[in-house]
mmJSON file of the N, C-alpha and C atoms, coordinates in Angstrom:
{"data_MODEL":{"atom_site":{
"group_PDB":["ATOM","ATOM","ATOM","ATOM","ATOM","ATOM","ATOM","ATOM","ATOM","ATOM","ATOM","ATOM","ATOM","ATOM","ATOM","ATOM","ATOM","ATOM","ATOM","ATOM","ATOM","ATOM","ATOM","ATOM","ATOM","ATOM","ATOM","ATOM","ATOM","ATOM","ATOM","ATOM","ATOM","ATOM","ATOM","ATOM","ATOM","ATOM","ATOM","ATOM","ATOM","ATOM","ATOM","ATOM","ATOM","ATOM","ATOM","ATOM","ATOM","ATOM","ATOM","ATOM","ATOM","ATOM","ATOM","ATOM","ATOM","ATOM","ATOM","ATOM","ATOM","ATOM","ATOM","ATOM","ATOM","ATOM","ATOM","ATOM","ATOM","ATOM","ATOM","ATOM","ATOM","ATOM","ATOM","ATOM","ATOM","ATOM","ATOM","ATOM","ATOM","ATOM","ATOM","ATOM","ATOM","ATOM","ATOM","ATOM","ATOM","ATOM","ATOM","ATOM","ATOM","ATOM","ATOM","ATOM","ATOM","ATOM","ATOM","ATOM","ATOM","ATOM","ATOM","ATOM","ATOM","ATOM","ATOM","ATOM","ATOM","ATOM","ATOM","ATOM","ATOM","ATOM","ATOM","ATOM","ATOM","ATOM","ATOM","ATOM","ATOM","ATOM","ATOM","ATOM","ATOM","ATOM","ATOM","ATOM","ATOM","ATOM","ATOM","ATOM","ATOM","ATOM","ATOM","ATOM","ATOM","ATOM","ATOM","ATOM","ATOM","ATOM","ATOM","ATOM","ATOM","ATOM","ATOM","ATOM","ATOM","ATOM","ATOM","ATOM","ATOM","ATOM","ATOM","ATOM","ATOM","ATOM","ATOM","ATOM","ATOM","ATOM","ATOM","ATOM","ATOM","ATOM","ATOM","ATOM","ATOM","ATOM","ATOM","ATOM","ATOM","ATOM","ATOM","ATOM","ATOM","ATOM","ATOM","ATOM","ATOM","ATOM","ATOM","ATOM","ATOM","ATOM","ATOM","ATOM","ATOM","ATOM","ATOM","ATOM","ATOM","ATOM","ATOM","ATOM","ATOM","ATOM","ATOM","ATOM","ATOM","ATOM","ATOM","ATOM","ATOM","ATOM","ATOM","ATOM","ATOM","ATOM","ATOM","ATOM","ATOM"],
"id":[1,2,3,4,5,6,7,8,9,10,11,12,13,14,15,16,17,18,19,20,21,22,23,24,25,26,27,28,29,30,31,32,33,34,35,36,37,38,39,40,41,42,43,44,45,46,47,48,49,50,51,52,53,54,55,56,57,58,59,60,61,62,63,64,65,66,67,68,69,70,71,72,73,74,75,76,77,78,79,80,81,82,83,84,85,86,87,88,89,90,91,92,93,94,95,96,97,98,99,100,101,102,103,104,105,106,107,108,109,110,111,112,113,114,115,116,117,118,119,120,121,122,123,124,125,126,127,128,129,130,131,132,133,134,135,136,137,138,139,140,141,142,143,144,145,146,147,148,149,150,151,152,153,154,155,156,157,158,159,160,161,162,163,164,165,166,167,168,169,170,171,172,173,174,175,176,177,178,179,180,181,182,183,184,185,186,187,188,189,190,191,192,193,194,195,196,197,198,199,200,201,202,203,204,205,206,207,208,209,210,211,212,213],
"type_symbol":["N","C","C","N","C","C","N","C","C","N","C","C","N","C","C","N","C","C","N","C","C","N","C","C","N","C","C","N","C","C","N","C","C","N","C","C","N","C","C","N","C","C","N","C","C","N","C","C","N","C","C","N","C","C","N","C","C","N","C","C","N","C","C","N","C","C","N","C","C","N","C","C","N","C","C","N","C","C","N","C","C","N","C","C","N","C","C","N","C","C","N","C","C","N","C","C","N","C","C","N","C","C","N","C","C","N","C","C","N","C","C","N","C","C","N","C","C","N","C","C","N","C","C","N","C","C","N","C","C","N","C","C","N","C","C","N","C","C","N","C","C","N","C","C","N","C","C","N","C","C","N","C","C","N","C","C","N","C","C","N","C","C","N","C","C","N","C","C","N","C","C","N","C","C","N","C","C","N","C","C","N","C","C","N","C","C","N","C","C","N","C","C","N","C","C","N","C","C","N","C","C","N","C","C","N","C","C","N","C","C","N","C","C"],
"label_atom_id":["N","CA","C","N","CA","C","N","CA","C","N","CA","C","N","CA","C","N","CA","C","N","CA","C","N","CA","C","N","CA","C","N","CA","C","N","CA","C","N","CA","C","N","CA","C","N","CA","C","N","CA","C","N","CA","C","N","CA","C","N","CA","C","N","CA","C","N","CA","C","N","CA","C","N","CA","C","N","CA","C","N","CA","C","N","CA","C","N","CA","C","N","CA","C","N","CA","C","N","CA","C","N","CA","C","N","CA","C","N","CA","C","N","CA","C","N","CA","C","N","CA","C","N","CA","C","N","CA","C","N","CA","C","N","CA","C","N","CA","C","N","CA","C","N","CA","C","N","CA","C","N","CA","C","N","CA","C","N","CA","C","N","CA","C","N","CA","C","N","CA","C","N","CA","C","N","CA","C","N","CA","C","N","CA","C","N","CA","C","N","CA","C","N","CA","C","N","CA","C","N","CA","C","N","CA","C","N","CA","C","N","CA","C","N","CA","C","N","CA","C","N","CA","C","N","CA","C","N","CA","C","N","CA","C","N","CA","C","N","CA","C","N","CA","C","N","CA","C"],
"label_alt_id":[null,null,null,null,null,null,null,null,null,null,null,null,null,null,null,null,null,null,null,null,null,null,null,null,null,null,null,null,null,null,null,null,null,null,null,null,null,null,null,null,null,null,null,null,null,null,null,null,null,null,null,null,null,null,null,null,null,null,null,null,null,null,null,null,null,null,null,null,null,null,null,null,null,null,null,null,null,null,null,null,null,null,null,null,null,null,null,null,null,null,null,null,null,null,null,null,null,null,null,null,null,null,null,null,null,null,null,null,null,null,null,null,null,null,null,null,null,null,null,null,null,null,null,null,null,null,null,null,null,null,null,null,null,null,null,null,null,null,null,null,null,null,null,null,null,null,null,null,null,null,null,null,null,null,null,null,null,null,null,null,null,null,null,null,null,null,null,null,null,null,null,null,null,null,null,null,null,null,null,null,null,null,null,null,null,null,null,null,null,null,null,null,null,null,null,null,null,null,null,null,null,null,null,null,null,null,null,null,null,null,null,null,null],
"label_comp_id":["UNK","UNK","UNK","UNK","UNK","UNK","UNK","UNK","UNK","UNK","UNK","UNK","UNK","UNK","UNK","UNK","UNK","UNK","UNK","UNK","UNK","UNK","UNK","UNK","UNK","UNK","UNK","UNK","UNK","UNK","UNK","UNK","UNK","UNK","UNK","UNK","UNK","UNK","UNK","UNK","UNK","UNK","UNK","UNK","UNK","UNK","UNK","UNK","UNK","UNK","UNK","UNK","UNK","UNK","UNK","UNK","UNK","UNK","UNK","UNK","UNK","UNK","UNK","UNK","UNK","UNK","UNK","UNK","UNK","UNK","UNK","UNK","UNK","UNK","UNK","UNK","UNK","UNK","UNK","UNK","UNK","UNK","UNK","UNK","UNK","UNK","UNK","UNK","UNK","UNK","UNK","UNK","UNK","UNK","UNK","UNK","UNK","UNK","UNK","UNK","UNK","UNK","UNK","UNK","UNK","UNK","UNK","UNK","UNK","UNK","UNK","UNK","UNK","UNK","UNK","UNK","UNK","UNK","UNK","UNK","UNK","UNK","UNK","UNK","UNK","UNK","UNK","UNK","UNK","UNK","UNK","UNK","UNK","UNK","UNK","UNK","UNK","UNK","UNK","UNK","UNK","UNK","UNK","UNK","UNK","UNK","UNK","UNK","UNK","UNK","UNK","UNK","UNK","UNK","UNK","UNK","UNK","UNK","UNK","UNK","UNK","UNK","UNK","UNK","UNK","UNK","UNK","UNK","UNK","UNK","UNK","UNK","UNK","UNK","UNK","UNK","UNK","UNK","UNK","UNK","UNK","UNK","UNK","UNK","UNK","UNK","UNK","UNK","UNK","UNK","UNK","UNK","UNK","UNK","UNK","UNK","UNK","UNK","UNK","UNK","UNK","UNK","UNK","UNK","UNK","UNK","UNK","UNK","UNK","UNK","UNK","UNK","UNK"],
"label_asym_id":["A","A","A","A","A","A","A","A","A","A","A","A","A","A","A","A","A","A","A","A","A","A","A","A","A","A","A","A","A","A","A","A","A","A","A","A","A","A","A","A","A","A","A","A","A","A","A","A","A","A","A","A","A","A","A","A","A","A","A","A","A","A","A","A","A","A","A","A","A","A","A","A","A","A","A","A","A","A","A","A","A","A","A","A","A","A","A","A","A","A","A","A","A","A","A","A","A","A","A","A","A","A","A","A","A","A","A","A","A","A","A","A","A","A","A","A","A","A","A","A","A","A","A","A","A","A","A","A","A","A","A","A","A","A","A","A","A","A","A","A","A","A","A","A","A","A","A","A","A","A","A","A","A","A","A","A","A","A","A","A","A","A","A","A","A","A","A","A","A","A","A","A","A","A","A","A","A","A","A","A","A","A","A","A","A","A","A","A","A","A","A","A","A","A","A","A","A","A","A","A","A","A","A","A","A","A","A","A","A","A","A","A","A"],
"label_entity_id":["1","1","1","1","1","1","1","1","1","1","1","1","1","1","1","1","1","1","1","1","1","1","1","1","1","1","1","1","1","1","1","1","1","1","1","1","1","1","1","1","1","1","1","1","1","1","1","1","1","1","1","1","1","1","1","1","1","1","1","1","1","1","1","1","1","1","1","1","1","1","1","1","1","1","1","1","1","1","1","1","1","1","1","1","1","1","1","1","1","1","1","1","1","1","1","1","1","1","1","1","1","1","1","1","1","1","1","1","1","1","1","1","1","1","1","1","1","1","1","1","1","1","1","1","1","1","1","1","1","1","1","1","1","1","1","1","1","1","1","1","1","1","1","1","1","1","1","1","1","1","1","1","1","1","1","1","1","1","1","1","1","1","1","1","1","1","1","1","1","1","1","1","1","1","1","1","1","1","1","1","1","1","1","1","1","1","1","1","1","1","1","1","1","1","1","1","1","1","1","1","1","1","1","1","1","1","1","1","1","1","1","1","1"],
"label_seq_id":[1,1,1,2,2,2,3,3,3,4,4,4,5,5,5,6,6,6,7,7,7,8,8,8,9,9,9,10,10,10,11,11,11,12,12,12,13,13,13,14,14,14,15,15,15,16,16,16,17,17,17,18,18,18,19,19,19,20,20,20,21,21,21,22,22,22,23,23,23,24,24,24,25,25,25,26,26,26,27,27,27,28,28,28,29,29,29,30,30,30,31,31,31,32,32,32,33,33,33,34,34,34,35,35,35,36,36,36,37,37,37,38,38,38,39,39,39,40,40,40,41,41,41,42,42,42,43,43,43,44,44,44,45,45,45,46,46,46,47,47,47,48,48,48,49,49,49,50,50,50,51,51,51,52,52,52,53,53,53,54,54,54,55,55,55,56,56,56,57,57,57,58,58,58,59,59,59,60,60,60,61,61,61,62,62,62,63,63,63,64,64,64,65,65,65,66,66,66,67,67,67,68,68,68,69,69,69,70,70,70,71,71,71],
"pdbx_PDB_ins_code":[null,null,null,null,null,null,null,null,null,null,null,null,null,null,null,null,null,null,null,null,null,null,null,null,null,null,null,null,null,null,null,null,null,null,null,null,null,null,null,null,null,null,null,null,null,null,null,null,null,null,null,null,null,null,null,null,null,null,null,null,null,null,null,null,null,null,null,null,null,null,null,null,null,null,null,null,null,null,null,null,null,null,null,null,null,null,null,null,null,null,null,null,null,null,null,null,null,null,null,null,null,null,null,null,null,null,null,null,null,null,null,null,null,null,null,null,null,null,null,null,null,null,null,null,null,null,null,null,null,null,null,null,null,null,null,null,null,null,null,null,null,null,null,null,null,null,null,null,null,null,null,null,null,null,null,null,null,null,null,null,null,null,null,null,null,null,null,null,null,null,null,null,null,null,null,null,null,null,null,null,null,null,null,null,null,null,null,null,null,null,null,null,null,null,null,null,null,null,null,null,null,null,null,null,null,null,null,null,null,null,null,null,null],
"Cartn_x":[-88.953,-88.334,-86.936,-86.224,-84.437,-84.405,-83.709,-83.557,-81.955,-81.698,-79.748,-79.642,-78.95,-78.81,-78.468,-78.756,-77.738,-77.143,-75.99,-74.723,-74.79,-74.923,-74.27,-72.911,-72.541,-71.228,-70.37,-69.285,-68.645,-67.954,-66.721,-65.938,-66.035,-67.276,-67.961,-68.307,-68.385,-68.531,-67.612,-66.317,-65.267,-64.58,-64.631,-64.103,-64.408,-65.746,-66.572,-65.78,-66.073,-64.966,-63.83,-62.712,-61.498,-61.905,-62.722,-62.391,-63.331,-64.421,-64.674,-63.707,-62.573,-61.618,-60.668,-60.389,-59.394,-59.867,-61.395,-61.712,-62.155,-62.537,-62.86,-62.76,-61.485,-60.954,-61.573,-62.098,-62.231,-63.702,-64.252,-65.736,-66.445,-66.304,-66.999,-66.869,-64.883,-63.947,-64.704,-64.464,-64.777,-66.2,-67.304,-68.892,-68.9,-68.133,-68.364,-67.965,-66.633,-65.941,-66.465,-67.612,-67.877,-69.12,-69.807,-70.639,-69.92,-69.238,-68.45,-68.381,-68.015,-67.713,-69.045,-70.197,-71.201,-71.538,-71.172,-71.306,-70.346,-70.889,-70.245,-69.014,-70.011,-69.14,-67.837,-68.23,-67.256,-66.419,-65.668,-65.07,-63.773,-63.073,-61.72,-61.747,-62.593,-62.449,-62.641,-63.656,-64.072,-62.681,-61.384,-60.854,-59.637,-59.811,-58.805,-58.804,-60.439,-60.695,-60.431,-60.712,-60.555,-58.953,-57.99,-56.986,-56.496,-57.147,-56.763,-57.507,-58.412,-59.173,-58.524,-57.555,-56.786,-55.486,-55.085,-53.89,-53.968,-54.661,-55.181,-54.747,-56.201,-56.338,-55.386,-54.617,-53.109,-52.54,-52.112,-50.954,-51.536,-52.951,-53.429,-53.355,-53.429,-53.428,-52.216,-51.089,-49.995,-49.513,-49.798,-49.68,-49.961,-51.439,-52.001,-51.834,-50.939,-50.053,-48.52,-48.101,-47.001,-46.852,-47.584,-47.977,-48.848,-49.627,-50.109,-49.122,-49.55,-48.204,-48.979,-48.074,-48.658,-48.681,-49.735,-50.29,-50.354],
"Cartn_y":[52.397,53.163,52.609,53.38,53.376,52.455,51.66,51.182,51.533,52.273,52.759,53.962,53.849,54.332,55.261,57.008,58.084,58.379,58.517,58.554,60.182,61.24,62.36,62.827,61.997,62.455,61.3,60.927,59.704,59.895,61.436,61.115,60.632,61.212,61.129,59.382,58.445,57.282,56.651,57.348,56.541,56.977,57.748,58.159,57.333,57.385,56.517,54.96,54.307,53.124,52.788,54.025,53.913,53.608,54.581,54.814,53.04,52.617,51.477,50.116,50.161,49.443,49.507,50.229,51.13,50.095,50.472,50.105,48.329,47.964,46.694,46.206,45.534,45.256,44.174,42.683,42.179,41.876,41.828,41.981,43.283,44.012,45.418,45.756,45.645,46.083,45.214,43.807,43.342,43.313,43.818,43.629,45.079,46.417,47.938,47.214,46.792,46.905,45.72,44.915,44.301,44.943,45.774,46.699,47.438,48.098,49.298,48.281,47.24,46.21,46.242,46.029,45.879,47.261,48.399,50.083,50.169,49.797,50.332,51.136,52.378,53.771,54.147,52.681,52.678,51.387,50.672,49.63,49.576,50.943,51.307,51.509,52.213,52.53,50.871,50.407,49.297,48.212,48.271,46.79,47.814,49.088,49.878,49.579,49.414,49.5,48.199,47.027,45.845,45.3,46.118,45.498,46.203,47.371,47.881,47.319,46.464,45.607,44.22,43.645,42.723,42.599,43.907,43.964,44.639,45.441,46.072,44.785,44.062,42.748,42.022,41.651,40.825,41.132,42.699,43.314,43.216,43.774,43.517,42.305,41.105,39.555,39.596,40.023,39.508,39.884,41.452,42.217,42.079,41.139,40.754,39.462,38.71,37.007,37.446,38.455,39.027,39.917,40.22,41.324,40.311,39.308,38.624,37.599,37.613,37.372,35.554,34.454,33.323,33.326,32.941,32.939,31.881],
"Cartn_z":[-37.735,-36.669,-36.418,-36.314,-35.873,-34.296,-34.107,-32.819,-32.328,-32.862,-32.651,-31.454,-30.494,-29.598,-30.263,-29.71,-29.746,-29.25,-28.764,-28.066,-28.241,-26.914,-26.691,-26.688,-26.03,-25.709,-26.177,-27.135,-27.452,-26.262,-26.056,-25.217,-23.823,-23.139,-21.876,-21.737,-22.803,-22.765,-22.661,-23.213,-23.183,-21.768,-21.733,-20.174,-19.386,-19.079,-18.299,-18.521,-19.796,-19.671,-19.443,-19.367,-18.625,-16.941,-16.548,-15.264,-14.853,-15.945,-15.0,-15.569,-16.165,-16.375,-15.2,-14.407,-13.673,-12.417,-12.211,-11.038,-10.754,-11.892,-11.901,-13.326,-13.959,-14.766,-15.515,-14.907,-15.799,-16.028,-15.069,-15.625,-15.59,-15.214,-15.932,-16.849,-16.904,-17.967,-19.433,-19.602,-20.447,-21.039,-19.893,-20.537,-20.713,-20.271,-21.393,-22.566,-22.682,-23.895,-24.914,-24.399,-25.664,-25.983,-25.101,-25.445,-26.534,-26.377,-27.378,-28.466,-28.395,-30.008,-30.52,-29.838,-30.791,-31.356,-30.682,-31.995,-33.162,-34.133,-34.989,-35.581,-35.062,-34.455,-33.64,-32.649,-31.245,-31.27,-32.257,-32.495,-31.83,-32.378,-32.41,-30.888,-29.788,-28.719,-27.934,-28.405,-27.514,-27.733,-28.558,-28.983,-27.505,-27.642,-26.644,-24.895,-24.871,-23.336,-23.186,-24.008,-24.439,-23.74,-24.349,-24.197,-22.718,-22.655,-21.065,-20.076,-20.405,-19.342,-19.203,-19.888,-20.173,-19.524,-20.003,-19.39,-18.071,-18.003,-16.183,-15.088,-15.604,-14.944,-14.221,-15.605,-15.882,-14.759,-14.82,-13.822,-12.403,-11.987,-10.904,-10.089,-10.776,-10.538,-10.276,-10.488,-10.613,-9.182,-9.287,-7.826,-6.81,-6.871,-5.52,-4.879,-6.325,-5.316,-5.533,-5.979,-5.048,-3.594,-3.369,-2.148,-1.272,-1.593,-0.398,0.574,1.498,2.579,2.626,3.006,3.277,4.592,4.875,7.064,7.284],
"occupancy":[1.0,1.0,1.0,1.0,1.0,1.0,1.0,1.0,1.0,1.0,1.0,1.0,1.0,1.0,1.0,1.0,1.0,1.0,1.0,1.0,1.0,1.0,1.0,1.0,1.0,1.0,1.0,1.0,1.0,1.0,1.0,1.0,1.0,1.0,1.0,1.0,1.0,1.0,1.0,1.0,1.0,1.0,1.0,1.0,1.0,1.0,1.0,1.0,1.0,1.0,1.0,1.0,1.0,1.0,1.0,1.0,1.0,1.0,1.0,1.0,1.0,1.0,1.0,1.0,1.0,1.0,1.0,1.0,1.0,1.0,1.0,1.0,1.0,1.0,1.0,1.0,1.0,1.0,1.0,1.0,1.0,1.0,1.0,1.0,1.0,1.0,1.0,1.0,1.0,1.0,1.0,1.0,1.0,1.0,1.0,1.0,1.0,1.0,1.0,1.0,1.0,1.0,1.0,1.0,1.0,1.0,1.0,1.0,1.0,1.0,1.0,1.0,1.0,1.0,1.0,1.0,1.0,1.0,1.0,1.0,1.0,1.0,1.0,1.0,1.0,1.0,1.0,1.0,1.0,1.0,1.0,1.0,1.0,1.0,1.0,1.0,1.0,1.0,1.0,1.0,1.0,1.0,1.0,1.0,1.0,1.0,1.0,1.0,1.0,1.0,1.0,1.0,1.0,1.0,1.0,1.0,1.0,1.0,1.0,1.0,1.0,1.0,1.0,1.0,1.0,1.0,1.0,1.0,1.0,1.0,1.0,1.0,1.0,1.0,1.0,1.0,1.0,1.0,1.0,1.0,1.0,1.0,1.0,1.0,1.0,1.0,1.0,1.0,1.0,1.0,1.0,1.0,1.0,1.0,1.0,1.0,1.0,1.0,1.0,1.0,1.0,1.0,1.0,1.0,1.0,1.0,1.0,1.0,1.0,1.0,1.0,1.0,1.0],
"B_iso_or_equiv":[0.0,0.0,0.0,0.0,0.0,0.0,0.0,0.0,0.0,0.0,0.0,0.0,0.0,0.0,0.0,0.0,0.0,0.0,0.0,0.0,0.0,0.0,0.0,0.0,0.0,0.0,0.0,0.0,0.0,0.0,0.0,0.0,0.0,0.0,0.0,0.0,0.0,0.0,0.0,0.0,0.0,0.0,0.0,0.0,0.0,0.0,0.0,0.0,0.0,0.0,0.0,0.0,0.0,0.0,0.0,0.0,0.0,0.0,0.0,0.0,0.0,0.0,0.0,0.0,0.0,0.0,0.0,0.0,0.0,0.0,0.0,0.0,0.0,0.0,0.0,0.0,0.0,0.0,0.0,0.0,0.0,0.0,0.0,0.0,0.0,0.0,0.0,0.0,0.0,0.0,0.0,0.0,0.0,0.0,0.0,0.0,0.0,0.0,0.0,0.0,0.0,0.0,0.0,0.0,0.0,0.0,0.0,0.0,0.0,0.0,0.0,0.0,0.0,0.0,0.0,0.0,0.0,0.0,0.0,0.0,0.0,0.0,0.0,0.0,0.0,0.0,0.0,0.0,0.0,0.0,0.0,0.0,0.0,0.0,0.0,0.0,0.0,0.0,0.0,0.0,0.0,0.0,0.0,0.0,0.0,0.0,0.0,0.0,0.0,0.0,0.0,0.0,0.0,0.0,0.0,0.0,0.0,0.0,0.0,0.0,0.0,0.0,0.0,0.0,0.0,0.0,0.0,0.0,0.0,0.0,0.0,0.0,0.0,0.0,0.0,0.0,0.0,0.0,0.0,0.0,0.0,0.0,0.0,0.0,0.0,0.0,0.0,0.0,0.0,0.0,0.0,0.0,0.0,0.0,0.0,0.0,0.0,0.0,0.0,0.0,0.0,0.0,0.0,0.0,0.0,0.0,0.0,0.0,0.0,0.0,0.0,0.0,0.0],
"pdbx_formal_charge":[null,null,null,null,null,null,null,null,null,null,null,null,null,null,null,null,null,null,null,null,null,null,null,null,null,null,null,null,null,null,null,null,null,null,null,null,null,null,null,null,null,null,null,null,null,null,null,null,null,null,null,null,null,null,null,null,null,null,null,null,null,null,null,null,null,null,null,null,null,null,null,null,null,null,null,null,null,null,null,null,null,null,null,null,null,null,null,null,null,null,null,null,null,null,null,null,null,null,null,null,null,null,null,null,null,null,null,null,null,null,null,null,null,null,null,null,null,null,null,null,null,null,null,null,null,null,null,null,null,null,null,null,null,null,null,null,null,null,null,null,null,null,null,null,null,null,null,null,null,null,null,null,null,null,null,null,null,null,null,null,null,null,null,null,null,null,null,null,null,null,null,null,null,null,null,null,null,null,null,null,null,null,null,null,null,null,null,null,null,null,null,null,null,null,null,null,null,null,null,null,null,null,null,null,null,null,null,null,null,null,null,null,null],
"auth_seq_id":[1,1,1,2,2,2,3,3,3,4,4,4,5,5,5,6,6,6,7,7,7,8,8,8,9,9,9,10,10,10,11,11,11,12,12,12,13,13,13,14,14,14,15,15,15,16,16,16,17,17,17,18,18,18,19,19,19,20,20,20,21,21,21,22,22,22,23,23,23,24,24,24,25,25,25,26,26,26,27,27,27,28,28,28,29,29,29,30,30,30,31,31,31,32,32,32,33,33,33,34,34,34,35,35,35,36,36,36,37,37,37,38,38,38,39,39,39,40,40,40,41,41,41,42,42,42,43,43,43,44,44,44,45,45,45,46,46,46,47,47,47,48,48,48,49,49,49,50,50,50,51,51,51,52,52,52,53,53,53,54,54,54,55,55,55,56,56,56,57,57,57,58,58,58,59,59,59,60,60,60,61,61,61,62,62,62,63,63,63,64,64,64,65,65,65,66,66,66,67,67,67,68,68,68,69,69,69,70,70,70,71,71,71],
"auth_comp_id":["UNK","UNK","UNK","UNK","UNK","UNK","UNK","UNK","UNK","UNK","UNK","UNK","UNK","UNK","UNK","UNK","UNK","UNK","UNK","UNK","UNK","UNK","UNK","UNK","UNK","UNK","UNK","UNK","UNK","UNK","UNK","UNK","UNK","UNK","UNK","UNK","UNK","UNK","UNK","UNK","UNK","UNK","UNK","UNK","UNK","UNK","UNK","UNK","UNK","UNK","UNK","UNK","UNK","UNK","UNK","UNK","UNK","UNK","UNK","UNK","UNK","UNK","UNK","UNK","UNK","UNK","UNK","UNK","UNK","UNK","UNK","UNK","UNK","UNK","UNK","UNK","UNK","UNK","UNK","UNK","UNK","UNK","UNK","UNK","UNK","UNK","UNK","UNK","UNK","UNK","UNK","UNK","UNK","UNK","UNK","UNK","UNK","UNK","UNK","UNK","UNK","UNK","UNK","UNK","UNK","UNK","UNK","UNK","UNK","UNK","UNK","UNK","UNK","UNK","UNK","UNK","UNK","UNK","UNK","UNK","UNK","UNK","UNK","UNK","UNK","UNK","UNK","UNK","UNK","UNK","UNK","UNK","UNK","UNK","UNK","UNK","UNK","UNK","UNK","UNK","UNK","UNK","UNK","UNK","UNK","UNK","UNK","UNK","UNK","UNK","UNK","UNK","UNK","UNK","UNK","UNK","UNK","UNK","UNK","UNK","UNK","UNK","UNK","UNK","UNK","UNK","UNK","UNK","UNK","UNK","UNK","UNK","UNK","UNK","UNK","UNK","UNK","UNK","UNK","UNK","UNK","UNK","UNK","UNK","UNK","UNK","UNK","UNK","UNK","UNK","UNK","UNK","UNK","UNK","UNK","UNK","UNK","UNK","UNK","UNK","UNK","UNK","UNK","UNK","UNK","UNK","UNK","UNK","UNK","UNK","UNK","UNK","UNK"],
"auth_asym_id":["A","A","A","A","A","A","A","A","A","A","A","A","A","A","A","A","A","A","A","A","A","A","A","A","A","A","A","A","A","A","A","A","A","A","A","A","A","A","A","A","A","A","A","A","A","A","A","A","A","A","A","A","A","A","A","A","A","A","A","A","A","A","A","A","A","A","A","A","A","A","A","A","A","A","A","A","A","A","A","A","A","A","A","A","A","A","A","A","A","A","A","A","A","A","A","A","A","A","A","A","A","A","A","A","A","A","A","A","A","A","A","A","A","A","A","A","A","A","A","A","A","A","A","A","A","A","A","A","A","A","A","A","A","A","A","A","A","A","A","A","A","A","A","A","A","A","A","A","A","A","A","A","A","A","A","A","A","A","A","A","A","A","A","A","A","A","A","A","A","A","A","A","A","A","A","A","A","A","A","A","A","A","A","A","A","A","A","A","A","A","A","A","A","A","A","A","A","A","A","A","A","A","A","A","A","A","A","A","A","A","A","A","A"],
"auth_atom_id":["N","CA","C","N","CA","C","N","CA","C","N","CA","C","N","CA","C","N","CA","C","N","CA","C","N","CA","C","N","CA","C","N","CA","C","N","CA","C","N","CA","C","N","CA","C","N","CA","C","N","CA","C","N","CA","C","N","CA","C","N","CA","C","N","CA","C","N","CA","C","N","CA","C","N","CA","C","N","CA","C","N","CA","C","N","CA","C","N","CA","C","N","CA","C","N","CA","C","N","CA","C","N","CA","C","N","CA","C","N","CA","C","N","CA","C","N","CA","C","N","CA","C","N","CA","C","N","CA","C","N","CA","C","N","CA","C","N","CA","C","N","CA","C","N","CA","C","N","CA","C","N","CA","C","N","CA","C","N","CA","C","N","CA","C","N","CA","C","N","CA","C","N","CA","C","N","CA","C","N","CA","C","N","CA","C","N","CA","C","N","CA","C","N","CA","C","N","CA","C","N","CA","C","N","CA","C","N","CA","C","N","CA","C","N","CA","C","N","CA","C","N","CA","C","N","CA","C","N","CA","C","N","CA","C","N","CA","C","N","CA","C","N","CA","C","N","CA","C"],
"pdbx_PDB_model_num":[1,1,1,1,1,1,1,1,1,1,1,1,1,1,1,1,1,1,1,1,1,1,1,1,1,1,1,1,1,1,1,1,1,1,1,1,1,1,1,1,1,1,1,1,1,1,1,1,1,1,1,1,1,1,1,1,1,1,1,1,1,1,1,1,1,1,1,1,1,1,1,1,1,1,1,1,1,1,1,1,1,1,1,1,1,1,1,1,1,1,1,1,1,1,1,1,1,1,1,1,1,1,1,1,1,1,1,1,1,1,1,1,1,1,1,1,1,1,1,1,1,1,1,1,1,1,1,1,1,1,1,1,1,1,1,1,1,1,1,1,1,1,1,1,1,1,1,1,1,1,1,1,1,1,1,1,1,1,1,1,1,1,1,1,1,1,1,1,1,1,1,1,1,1,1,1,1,1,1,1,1,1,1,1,1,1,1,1,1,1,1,1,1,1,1,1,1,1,1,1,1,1,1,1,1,1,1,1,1,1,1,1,1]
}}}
């Protein structure tokens, strides 16, 4: 017996991993996208969300000890 997920929708998956990159960058971001590394199928998408969970992050961090005020 096959133990390989079937994936309906590729795009509907990847969507889904933008928007949870968007919202929580480095650990959501990074445990979809090493999910996507282990498909086969989904390499090219997962090294994508990969680097948009990276760099999301990056910029977010950067934004939030520029914009925080010292009290």
């Amino acid at each position: 017996m096959d133990d390989k997920i079937v994936l309906k929708s590729k795009q509907k998956l990847i969507i889904v991993g933008l928007l949870i990159t968007l919202v929580n960058p480095f650990l959501a971001g990074l445990i979809f996208s090493l999910y996507l590394l282990s498909e086969p199928e989904l390499k090219k998408e997962g090294k994508l969300i990969l680097i948009l969970s990276l760099l999301w992050g990056g910029i977010s961090f950067i934004l939030i000890r520029r914009l925080s005020f010292n009290f």
